[in-house]
NUVO-493623 format. One record per atom (N, C-alpha, C): residue in one letter; x, y, z. Coordinates in steps of 0.2 Angstrom, whole numbers, plus 2048, in hexadecimal, padded with zeros to 3 digits. Example, Ala and Ser with C-alpha at 12.3 -4.5 7.8 and 13.67 -1.06 7.14 Angstrom:
BEGIN
A8427E4827A83E7EA827A8427F0827S8407F5823S8447FB824S840800827
This chain:
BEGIN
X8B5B3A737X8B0B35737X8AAB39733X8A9B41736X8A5B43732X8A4B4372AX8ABB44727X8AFB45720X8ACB3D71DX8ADB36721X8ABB31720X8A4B3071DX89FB32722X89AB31722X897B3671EX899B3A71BX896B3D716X895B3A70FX89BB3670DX89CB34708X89BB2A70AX896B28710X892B23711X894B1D70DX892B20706X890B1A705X895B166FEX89AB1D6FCX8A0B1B6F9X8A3B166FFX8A4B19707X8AAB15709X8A8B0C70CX8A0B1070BX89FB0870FX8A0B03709X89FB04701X8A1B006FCX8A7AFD6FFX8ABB026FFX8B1B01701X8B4AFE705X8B0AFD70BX8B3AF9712X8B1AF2711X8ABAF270DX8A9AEB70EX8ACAE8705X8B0AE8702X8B5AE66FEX8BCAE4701X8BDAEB704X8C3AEA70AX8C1AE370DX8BDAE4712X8BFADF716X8BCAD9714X8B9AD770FX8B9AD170AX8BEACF70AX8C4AD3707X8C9AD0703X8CFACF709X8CFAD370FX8D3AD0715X8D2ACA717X8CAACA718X8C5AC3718X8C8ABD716X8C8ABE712X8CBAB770AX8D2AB570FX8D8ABC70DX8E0ABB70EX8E0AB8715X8DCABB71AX8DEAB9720X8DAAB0722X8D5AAF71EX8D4AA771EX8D8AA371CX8DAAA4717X8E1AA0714X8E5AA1718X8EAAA671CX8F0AA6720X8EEAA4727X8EAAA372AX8E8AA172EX8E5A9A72EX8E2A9772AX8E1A9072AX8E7A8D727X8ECA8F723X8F1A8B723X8F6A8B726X8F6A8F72CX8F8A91731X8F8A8B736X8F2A8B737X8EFA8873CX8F0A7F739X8EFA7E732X8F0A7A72FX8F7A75733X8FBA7B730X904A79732X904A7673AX902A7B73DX903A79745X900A72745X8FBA72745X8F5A6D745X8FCA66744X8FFA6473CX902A6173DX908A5F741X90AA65743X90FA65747X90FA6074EX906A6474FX906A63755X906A59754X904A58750X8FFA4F74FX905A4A74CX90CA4F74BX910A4C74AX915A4D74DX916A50753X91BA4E75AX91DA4775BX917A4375BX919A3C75FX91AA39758X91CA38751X91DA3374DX923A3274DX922A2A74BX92AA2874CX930A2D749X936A2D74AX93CA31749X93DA31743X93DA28742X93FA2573BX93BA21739X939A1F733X935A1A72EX93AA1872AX939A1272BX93FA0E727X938A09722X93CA0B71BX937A07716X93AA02714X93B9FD70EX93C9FA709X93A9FD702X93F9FD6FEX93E9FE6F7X93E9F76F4X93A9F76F0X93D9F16E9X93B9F46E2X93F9F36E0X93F9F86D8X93BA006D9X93DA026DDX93CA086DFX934A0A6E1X931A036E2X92CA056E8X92BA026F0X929A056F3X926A026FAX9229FC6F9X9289F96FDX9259F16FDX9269EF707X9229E8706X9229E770EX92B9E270FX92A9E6714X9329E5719X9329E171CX9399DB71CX9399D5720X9399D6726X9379D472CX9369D4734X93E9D3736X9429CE733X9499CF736X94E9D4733X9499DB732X94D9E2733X94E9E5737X9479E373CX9499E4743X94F9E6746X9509E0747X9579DD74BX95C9E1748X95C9E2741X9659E773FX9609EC73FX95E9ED73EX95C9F5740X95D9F8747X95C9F474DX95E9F4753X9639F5755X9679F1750X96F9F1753X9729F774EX9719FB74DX973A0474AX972A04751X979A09752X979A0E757X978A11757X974A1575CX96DA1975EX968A1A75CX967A1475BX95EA1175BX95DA0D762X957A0F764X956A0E76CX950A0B769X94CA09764X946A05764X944A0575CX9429FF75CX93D9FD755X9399FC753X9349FC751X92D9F7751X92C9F6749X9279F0749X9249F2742X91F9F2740X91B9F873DX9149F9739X9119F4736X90A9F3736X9089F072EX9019F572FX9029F6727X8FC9FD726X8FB9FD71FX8F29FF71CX8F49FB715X8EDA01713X8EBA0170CX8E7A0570BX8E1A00707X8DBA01709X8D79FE707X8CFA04703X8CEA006FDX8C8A066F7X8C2A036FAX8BEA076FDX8B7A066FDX8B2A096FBX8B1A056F4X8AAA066EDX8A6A096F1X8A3A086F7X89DA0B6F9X89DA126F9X8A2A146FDX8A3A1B6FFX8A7A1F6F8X8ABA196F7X8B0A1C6F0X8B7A206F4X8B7A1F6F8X8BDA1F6FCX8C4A186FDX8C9A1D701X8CFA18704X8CBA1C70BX8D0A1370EX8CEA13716X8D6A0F716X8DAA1471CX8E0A1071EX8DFA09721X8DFA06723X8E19FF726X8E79FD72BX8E79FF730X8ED9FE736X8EC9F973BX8F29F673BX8F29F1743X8F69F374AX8F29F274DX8F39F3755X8F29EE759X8F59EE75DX8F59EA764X8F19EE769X8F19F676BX8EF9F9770X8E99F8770X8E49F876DX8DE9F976EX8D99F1770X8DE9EE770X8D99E8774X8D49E5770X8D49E3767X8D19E2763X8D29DD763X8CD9D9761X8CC9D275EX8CD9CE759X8CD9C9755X8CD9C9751X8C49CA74CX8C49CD749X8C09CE743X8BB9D5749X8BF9D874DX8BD9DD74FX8C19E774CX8BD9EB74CX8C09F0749X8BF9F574EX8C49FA74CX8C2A0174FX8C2A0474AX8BEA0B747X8BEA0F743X8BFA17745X8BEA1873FX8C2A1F742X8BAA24741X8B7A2C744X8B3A30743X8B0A2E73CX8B5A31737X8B4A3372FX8ADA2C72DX8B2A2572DX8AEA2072BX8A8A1F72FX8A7A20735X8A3A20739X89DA21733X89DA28733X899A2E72FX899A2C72AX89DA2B724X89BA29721X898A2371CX89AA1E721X894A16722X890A16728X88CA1C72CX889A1C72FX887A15736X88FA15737X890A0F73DX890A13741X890A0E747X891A0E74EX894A09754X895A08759X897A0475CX8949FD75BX8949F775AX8939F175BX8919F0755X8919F474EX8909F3747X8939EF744X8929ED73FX8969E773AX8969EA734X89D9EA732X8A19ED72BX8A39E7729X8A19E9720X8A19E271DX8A79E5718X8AE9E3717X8B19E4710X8B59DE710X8B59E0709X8BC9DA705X8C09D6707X8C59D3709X8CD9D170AX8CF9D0702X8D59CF707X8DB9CE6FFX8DA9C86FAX8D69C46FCX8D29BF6F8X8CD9C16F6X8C89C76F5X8C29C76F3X8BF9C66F8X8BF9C26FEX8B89BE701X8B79C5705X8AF9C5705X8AD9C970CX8B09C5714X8B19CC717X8B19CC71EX8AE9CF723X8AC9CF727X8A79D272BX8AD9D5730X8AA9DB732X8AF9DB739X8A99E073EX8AC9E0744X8A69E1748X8AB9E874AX8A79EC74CX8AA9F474CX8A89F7754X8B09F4757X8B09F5761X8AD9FB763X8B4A0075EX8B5A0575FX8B5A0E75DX8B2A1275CX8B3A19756X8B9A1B75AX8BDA1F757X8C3A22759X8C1A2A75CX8C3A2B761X8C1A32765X8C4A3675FX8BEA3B75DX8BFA40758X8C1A45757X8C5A4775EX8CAA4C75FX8D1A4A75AX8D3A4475AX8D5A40753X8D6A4074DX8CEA4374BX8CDA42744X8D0A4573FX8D6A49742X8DAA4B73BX8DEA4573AX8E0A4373DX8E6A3C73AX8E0A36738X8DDA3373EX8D7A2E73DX8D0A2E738X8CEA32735X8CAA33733X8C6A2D72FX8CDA2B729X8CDA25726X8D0A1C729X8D0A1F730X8D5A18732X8D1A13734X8D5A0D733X8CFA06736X8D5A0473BX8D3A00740X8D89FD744X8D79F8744X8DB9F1744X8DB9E9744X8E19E8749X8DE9E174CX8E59DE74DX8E69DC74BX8F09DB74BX8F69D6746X8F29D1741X8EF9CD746X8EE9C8742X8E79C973FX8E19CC742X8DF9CF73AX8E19D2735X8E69D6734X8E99DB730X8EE9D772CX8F09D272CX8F39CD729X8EE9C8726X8E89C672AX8E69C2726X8E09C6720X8DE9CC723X8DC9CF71CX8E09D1717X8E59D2719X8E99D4712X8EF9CE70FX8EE9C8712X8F09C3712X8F89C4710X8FA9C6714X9019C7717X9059C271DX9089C171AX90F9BC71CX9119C1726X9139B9729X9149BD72FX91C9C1730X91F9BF72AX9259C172AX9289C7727X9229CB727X9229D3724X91E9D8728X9219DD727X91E9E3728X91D9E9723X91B9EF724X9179F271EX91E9F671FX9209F9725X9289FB725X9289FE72FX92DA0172EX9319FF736X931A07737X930A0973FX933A0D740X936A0E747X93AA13747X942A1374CX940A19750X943A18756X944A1D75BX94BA1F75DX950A2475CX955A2575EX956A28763X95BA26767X95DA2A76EX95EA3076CX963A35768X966A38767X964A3F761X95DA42760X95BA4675AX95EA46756X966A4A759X96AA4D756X96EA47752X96FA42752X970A3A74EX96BA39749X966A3B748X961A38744X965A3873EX966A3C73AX968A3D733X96DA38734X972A36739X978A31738X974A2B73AX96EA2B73DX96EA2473DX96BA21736X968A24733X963A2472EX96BA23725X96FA26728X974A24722X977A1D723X978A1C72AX978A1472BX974A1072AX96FA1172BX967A0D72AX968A0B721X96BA1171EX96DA0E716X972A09713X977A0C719X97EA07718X97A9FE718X9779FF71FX9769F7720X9729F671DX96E9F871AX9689F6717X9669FB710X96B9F870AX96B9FE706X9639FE702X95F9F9703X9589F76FFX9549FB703X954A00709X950A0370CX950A0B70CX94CA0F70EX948A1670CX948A19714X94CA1B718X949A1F71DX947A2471EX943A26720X93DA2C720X93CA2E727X941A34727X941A3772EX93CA3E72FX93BA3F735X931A43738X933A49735X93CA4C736X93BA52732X937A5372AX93BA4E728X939A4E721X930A4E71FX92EA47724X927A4A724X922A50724X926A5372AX925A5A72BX925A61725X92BA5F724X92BA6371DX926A61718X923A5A715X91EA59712X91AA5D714X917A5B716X911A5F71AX90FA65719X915A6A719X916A72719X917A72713X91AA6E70DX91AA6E705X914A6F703X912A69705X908A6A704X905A6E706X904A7270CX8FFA7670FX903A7C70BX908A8070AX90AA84706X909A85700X909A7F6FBX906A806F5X8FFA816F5X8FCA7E6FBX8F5A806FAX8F5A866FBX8F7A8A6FFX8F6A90702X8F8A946FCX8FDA936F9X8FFA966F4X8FBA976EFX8F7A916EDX8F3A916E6X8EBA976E8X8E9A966EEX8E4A996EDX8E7AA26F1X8EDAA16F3X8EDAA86F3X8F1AAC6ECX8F2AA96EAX8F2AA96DFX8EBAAC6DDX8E7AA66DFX8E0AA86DEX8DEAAF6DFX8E0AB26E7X8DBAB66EBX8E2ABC6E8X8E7ABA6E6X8E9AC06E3X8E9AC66DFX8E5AC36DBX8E0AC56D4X8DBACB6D7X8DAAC86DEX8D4ACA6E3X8D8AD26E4X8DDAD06E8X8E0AD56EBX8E3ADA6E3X8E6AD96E1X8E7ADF6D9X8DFAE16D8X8D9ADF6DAX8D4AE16D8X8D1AE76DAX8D3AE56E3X8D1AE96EAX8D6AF16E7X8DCAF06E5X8E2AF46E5X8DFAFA6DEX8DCAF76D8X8DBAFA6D3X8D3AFF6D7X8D0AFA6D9X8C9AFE6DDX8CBB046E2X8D0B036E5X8D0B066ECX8D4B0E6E8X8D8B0C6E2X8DCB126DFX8D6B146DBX8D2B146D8X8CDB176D5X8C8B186DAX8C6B176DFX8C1B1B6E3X8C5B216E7X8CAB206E9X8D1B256ECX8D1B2D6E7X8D3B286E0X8D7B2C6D9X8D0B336D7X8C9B2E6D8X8C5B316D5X8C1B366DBX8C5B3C6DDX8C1B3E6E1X8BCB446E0X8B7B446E3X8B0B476DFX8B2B4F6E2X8AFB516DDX8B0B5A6DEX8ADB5D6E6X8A9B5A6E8X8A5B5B6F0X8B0B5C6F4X8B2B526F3X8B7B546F4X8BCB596F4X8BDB5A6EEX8C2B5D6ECX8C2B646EFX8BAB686F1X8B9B706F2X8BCB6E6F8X8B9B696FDX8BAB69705X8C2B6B705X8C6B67702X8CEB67702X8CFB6E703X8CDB706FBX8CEB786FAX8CDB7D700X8C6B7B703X8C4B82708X8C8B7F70CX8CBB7A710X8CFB78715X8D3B7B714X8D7B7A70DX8DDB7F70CX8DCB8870DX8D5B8970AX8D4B9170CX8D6B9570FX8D3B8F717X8D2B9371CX8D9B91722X8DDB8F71DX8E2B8E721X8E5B88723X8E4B80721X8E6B7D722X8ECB7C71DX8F2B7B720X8F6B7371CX8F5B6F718X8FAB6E713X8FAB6A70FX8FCB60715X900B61719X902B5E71CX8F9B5C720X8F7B5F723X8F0B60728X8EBB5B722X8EBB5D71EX8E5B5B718X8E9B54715X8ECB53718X8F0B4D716X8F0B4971DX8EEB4B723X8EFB4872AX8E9B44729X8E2B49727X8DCB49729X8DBB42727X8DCB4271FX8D9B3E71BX8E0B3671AX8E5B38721X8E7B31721X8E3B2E726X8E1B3272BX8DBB2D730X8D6B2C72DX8D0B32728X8CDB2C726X8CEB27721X8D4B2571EX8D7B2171BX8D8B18720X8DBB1D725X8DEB1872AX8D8B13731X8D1B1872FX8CBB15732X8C9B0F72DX8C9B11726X8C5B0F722X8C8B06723X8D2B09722X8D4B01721X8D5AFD727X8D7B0172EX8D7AFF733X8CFAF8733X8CAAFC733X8C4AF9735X8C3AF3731X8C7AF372AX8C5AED726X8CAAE8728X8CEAE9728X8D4AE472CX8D2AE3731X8CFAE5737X8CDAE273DX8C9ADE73CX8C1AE0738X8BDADD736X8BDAD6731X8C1AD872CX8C5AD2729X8C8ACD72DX8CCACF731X8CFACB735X8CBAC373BX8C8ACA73DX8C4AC7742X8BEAC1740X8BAAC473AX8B7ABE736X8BCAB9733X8C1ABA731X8C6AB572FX8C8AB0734X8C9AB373CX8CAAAE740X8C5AAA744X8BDAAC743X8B7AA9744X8B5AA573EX8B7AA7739X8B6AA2734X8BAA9B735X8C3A9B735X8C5A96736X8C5A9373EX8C4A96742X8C4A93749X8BDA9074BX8BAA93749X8B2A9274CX8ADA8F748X8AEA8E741X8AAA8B73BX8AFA86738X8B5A8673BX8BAA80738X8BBA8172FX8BCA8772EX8BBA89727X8B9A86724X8B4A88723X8AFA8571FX8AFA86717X8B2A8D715X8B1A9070FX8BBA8B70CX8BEA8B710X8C5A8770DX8C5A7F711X8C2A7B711X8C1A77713X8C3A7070EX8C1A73709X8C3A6C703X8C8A6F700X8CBA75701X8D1A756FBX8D8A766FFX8D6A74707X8DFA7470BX8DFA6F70EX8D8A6C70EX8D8A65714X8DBA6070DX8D8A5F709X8DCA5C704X8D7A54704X8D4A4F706X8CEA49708X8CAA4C703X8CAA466FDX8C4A466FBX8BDA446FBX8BEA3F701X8B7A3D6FFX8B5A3F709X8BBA3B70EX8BBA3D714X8BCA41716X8B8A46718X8BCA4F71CX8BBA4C722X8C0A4C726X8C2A4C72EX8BDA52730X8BAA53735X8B7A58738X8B9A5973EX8BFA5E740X8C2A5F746X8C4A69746X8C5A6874CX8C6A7274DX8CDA7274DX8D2A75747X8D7A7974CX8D8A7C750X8DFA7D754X8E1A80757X8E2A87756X8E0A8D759X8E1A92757X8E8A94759X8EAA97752X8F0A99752X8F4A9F74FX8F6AA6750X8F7AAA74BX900AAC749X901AAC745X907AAE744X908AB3742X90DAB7747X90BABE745X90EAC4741X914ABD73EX917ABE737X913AC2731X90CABB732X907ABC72BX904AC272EX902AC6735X8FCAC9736X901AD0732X907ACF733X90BAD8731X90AAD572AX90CAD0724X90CAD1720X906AD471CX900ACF71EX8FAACF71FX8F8AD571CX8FAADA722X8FAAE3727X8FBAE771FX902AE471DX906AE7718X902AEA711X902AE0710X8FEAE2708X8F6AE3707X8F3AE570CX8EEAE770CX8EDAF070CX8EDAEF714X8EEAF7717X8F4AFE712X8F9AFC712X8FEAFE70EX8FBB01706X8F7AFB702X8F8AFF6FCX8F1B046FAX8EDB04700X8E6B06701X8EAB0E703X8ECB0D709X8F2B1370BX8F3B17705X8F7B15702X8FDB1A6FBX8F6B1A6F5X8F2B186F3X8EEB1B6F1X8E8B1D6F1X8E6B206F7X8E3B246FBX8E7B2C6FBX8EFB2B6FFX8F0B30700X8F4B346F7X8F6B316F3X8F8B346EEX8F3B396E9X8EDB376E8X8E8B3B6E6X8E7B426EAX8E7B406F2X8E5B456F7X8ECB4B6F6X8F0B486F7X8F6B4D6F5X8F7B526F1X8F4B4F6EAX8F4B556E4X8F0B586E4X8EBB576E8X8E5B5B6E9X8E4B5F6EFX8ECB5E6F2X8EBB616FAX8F2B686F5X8F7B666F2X8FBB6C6F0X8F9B706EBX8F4B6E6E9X8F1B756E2X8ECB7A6E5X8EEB816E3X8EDB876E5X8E3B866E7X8E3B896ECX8DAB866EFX8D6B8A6EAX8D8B916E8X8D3B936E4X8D3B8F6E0X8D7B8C6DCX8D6B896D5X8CFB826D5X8D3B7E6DBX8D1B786DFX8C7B7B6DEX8C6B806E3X8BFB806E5X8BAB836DEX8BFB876D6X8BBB866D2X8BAB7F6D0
């Protein structure tokens, strides 16, 4: 510590670069982290399967008496069907989903809204929201409910109607749905049910949860990857710094080695010394890094990555993740930071711990 503190202000440079650059690597691995769970978690309960309709190879609305054959597949224990639609509002310059429910006890030309829209058309309960239908006309709708905001990652953009709202805004046939989805007894059947879902209905798209799931992780992956692309630039930065203030060691240094060596030290010993204070230096930044990485996303709901992994242009859901560490990333993490600070620290220190001390101390 003392060896440290004399040369003050070289290391503090150093520490606070360090734990900058930890700073960086550990907000990205941990908010995409926390990302991943996040939908994991929000995606437990979706249906197994999603059954579309294709026409010339796009999603179209699906006849209601798919129901019934879809039912009659073996190991399907239920089916229901969706209507769900996407509506642009000029105002905000936004999309808002559009969903129908029964649960909520909605009336007609009543809504429920989700936090996001709240905020941003500044409603509240017993408000009147005025948009478009599929004809042009305005409709007014009166606004029962805001969706509990622990929600807001799915909800943020959603509107709730009932059926028969959500048909007559979108002036939709009762004979349709936006598409179906299935419950199977059996997990381990999905993928056979879902080949039969093709046999009997070769005009259909099933869309099973794993698959979603995997979505999801394709996206937060490439985002994670683009900007740790980014911060990689950072870290070859850190590696060239850390090997020129190591490499370049000041002659005050260099005597110290020498008279260490003088009076009897090790080439080994003069190499222990100067791995702890090596190993203070990186320890401290890596925890320090760390720790601000985990206040940052846990407590400020990252603020600094917020528009480049949430991926909402206009609506950002405002909700907390769950804290979550993987502690796969924390060793890798550990590796590529600590690790190349490590080897070039000690390799200058070496050549200068086996050359003869007189020579060294002229």
């Amino acid at each position: 510590m003392a060896s440290l503190l004399r040369r003050k202000g070289k290391n503090l440079s150093l520490l606070l670069v360090y734990t900058l650059l930890v700073f960086l690597l550990a907000s990205v691995l941990l908010y995409t982290q926390a990302l991943r769970k996040e939908a994991t978690l929000v995606l437990a309960n979706s249906p197994e399967i999603i059954v579309q309709r294709l026409v010339a190879g796009r999603h179209a609305f699906i006849p209601a008496q798919y129901l019934k054959q879809l039912g009659d597949v073996r190991g399907v224990t239920y089916t229901q069907g969706r209507l769900w639609g996407y509506y642009y509002d000029p105002v905000v310059k936004a999309n808002y989903t559009l969903m129908a429910t029964g649960n909520k006890g909605l009336a007609v030309h009543e809504i429920a809204i989700g936090a996001g829209i709240a905020r941003t058309r500044q409603l509240t309960v017993g408000d009147y929201l005025s948009l478009r239908n599929a004809r042009g006309a305005p409709e007014t709708l009166r606004v029962k409910e805001i969706l509990y905001p622990d929600s807001e990652l799915l909800s943020a953009d959603l509107m709730l109607l009932n059926p028969e709202s959500w048909r007559q805004f979108f002036a939709v046939p009762q004979a349709v749905y936006t598409d179906l989805t299935l419950a199977v007894r059996n997990p381990a059947e999905i993928n056979k049910v879902a080949e039969k879902i093709v046999q009997r209905l070769p005009d259909t798209r099933p869309i099973l949860k794993s698959e979603i799931l995997r979505s999801y992780d394709a996206v937060f992956s490439w985002r994670e990857g683009l900007v740790s692309l980014l911060l990689s630039v950072a870290l070859l930065a850190f590696v060239i710094f850390a090997w020129d203030k190591a490499s370049g060691l000041s002659a005050e240094e260099r005597r110290e080695i020498g008279i260490l060596k003088a009076i009897g030290w090790e080439t080994s010993d003069v190499l222990r010394m100067k791995l702890w204070e090596g190993a203070i230096v990186s320890l401290t930044a890596f925890l320090s890094g760390y720790l601000l990485a985990y206040a940052h996303i846990f407590f400020t709901s990252a603020a600094l990555l917020t528009p480049i992994l949430k991926g909402w242009a206009v609506l950002y859901p405002e909700f907390h993740v769950i804290p979550y560490i993987d502690y796969l990333q924390v060793a890798t993490l550990f590796f590529f930071t600590v690790v190349p600070y490590a080897v070039a620290t000690l390799i200058p220190i070496w050549k200068a711990a086996i050359t003869d001390p007189d020579e060294v101390m002229r």
